[in-house]
C-alpha positions in Angstrom: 75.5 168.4 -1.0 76.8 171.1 -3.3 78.3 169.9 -6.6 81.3 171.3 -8.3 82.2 171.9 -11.1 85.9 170.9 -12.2 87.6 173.7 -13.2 86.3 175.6 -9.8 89.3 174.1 -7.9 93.0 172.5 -8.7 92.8 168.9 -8.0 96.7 168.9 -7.2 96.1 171.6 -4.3 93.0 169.9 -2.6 92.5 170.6 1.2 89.6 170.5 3.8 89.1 170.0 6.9 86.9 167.0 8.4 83.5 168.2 9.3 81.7 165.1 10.4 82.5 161.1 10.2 80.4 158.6 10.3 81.3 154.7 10.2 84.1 154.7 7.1 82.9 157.8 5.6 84.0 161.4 6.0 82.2 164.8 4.9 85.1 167.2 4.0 84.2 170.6 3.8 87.3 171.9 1.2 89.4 175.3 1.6 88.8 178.5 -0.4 90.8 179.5 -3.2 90.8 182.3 -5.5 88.3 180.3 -7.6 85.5 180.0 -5.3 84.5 182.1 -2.2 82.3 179.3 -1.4 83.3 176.7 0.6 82.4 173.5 -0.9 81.9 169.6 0.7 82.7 166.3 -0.6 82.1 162.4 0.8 85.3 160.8 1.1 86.9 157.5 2.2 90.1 156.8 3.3 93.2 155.4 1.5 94.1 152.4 2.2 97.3 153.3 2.9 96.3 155.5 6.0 94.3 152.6 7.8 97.4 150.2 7.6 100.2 152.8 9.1 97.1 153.1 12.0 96.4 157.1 10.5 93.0 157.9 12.0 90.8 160.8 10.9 89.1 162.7 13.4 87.0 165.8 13.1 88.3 168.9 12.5 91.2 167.1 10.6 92.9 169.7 7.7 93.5 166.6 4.8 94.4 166.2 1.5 92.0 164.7 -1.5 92.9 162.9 -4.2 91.3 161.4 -7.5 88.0 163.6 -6.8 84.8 163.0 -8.3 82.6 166.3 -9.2 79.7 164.7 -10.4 79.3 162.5 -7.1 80.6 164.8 -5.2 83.0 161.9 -3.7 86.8 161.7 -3.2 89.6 160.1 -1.1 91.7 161.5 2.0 95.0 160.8 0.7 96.9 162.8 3.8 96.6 163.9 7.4 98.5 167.4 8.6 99.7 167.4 11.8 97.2 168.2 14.2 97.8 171.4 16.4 95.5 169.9 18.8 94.1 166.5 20.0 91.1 165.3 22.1 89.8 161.9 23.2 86.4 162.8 24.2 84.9 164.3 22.3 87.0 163.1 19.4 88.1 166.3 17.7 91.5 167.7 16.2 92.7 171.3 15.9 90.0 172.9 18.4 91.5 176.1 19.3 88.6 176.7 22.5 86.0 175.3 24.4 82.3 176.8 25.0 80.8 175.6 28.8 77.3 176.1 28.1 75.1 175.9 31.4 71.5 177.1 32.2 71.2 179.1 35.0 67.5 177.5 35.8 65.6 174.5 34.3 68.0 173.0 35.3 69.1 174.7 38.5 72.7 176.1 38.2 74.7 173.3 40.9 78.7 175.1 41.6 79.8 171.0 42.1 78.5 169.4 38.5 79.9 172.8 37.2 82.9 172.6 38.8 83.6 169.0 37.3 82.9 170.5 33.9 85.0 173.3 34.5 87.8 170.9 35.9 87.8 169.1 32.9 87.8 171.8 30.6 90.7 173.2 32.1 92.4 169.7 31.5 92.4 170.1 27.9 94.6 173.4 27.6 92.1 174.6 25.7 91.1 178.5 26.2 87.6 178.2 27.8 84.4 180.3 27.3 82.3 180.2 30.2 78.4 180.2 28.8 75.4 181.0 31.0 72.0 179.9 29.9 68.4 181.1 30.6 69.2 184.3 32.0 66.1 185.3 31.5 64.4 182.9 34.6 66.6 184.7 36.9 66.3 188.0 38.3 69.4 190.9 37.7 70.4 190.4 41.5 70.7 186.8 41.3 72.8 187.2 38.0 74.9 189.7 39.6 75.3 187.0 42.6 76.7 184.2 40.0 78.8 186.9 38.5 80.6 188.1 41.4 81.0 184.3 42.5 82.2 183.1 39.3 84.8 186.2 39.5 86.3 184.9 42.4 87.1 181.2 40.5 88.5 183.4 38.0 86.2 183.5 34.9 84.3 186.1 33.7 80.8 184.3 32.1 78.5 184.9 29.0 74.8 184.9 29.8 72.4 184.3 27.4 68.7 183.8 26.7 68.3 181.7 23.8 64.6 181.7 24.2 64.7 185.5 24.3 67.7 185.6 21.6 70.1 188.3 24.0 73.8 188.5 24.2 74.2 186.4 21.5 75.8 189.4 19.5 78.5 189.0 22.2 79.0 185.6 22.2 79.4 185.3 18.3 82.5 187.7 19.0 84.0 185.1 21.1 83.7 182.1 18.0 84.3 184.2 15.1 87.3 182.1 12.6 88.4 179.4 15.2 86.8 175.8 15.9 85.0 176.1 18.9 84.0 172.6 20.8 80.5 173.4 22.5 79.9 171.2 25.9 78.3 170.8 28.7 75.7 168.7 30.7 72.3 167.2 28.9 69.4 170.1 28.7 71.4 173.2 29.2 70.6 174.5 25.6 73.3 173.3 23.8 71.1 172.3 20.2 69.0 175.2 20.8 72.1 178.0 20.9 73.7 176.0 18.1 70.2 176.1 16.0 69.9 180.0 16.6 73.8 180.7 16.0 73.2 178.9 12.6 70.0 178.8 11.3 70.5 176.6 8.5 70.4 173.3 10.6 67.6 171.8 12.6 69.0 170.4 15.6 66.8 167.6 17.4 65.8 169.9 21.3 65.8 167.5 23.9 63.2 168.1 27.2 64.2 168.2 30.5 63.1 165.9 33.1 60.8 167.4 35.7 61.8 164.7 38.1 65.3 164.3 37.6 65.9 168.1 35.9 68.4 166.3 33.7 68.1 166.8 29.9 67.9 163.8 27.7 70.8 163.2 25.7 70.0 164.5 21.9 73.4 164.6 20.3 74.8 161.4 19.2 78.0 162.3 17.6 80.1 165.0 16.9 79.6 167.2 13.8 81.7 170.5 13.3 79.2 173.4 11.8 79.9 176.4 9.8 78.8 180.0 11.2 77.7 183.0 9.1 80.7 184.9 9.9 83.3 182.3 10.2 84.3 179.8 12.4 83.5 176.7 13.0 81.6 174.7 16.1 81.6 171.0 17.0 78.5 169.9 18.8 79.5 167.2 21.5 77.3 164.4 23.4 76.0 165.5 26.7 77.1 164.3 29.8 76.2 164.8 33.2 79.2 163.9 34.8 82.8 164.2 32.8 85.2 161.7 34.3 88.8 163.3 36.2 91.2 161.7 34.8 93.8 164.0 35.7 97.2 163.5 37.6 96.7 164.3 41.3 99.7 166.6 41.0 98.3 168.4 38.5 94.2 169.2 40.0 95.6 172.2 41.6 96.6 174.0 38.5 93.3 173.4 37.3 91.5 175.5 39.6 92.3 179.3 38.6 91.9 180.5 41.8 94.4 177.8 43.1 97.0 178.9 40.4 97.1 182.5 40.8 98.5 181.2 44.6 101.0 179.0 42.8 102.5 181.7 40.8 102.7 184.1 43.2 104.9 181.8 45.3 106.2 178.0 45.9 105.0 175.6 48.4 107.4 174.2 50.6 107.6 170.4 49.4 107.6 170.3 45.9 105.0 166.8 45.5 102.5 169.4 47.8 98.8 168.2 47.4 97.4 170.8 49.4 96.1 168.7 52.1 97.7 169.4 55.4 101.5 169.9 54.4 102.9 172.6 56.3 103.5 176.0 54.3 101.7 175.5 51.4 100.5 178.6 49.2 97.3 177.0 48.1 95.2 175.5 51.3 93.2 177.9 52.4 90.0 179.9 52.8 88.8 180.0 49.3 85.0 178.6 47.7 85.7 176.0 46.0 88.6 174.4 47.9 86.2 171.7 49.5 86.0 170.7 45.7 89.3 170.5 45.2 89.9 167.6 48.1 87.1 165.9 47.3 88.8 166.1 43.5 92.1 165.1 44.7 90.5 162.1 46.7 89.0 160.5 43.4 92.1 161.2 41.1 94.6 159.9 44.1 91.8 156.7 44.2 91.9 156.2 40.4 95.6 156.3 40.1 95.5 153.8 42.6 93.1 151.5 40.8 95.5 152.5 37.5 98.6 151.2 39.0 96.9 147.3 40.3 97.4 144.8 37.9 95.2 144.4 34.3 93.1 141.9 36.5 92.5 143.6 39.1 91.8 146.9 37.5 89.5 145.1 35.4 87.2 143.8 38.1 86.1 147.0 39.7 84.4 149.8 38.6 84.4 153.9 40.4 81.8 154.9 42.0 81.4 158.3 42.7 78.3 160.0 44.9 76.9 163.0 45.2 78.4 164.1 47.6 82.0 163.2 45.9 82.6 160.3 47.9 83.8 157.4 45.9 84.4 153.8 46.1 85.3 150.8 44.1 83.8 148.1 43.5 83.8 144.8 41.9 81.7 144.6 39.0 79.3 141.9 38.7 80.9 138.6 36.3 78.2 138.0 33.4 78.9 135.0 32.6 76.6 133.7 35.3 74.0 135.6 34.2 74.0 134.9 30.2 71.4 131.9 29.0 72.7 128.6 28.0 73.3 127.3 24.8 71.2 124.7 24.0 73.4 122.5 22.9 74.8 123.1 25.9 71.4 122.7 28.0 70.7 118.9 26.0 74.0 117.5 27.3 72.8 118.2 31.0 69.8 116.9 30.7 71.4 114.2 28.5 73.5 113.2 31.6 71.1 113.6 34.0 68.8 110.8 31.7 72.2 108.8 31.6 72.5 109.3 35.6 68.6 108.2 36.3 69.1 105.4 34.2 72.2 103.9 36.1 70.0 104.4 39.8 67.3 102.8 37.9 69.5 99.5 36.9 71.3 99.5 40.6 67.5 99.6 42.6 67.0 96.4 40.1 69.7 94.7 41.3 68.4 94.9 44.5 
């Protein structure tokens, strides 16, 4: 951690943004004045004051510090700005776009899983980069193919070679002074582009499985990093399959290709779903629309499960397979599966002593 010196910045002016937090620490990476073209980092807590009003930090937070110490490098969030932007999952504030990173082989490129990402990327109102991986294990035909395809849903991709470092030039225009969240499913590349976009850290690579050609999960939290040129990116957990938690009403808008039909004119009934209403705008013969009712199906299902009682709701658990079918179902009670206490195990065997005795004394009787 750099140190700093304490006439390099005006304690009464202190602002950073949250770069990383771990348990009830937070690495603040401060703002630049006229002092210092450097930016500079500091440990901090938080005040006491924000945890009982229920203020929580997040990454990519803009705070204020009080009471800092140079020589430790340590100081305190006193404040939280309001956040322009909010996510659950991954936790991060003030994002301004999201980077899709898939490979294109190793593991094979599947239009569903991506769809799901995509889906959920849209959800966020985020502006979204689409990110193609190991372009170079396809030929230029095949990467034509995808492009015209993905076209069609309305995005117009990146592809990449990390291994063989091209159109990375390009894709550094896209993330230049903004916070970029990078996502997408395990073993796509994600530590590997962020370890050649900023040299200075050392990622840990994750394999892919040969059996499964799923990538192991090698990101444990989230962790915003600073590039050359400015900007910054927040590394998020893999995932193989992001949960749609979206209102049924709103899937449709989701889909690009399904809301370019929308604003070029109104279906009939105005709680359409796209199904089999009559006159609607959006059913029709595009790709992906088999996704989108196999979507609709799941969100309709969870709302469902959403609107049963807390009980109820907590006693079954979504399934969803491959082919997008899904089903609840009731999830196992562990209590009949944890171990005894034994206190708990001597006063059965206790009574059952207690209970032999008594037969013992009535066949005596006898």
């Amino acid at each position: 951690m750099n140190s700093i010196a304490p006439t390099v910045i005006d304690s009464a002016e202190l602002m950073g943004t949250v770069v990383a937090v771990q348990a009830n620490f937070y690495q603040v990476r401060l703002e630049q004045n006229s002092h210092s073209t450097e930016h500079q980092l500091l440990l901090c807590t938080r005040r006491t004051r924000l945890k009982k009003i229920g203020q929580k930090v997040m990454v990519g937070d803009r705070v204020t510090i009080e009471e800092p110490d140079w020589l430790d490098g340590r100081g305190a969030i006193a404040d939280v700005l309001p956040r322009t932007t909010e996510l659950q999952r991954p936790p991060v504030a003030n994002a301004d776009q999201m980077l899709l990173v898939f490979a294109l082989e190793e593991p094979t490129l599947d239009p569903w899983q991506l769809s799901r990402f995509l889906i959920k990327a849209e959800s966020t109102n985020l502006h979204l980069c689409l990110c193609l991986n190991k372009s170079d294990l396809i030929g230029e035909i095949q990467q034509q193919q995808w492009q015209q395809r993905l076209n069609q849903w309305g995005y117009d991709p990146v592809f990449i070679s990390v291994f063989q470092e091209q159109g990375l030039d390009k894709l550094l225009n896209y993330l230049q002074q903004k916070i970029t969240i990078v996502a997408g499913p395990s073993g796509v590349g994600k530590s590997s582009l962020i370890n050649k976009l900023i040299p200075s850290i050392d990622l840990r690579v994750g394999k892919v499985s040969g059996k499964l050609q799923r990538g192991r999960h090698t990101t444990r939290h989230v962790e915003l990093f600073e590039l050359v040129h400015g900007g910054l990116l927040a590394d998020s957990p893999g995932f193989n399959q992001p949960d749609l938690d979206c209102q049924p009403a709103n899937l449709a808008w989701y889909f690009p290709e399904a809301k370019a039909k929308l604003e070029r004119g109104n279906c009939q009934f105005s709680d359409c779903l796209h199904r089999d209403e009559p006159n609607c705008v959006v059913r029709g013969d595009w790709e992906r629309y088999e996704y989108y009712l196999q979507f609709l199906s799941e969100a309709i299902a969870r709302q469902a499960a959403l609107q049963q009682s807390p009980d109820e709701e907590s006693s079954l658990k979504l399934k969803v397979k491959r082919s997008g079918k899904k089903q609840y179902e009731p999830k196992l009670e562990s209590k009949k599966y944890r171990r005894r206490s034994r206190r708990e195990r001597h006063q059965t065997l206790q009574e059952l002593y207690e209970d032999r005795s008594l037969e013992d004394i009535y066949q005596e009787d006898r």
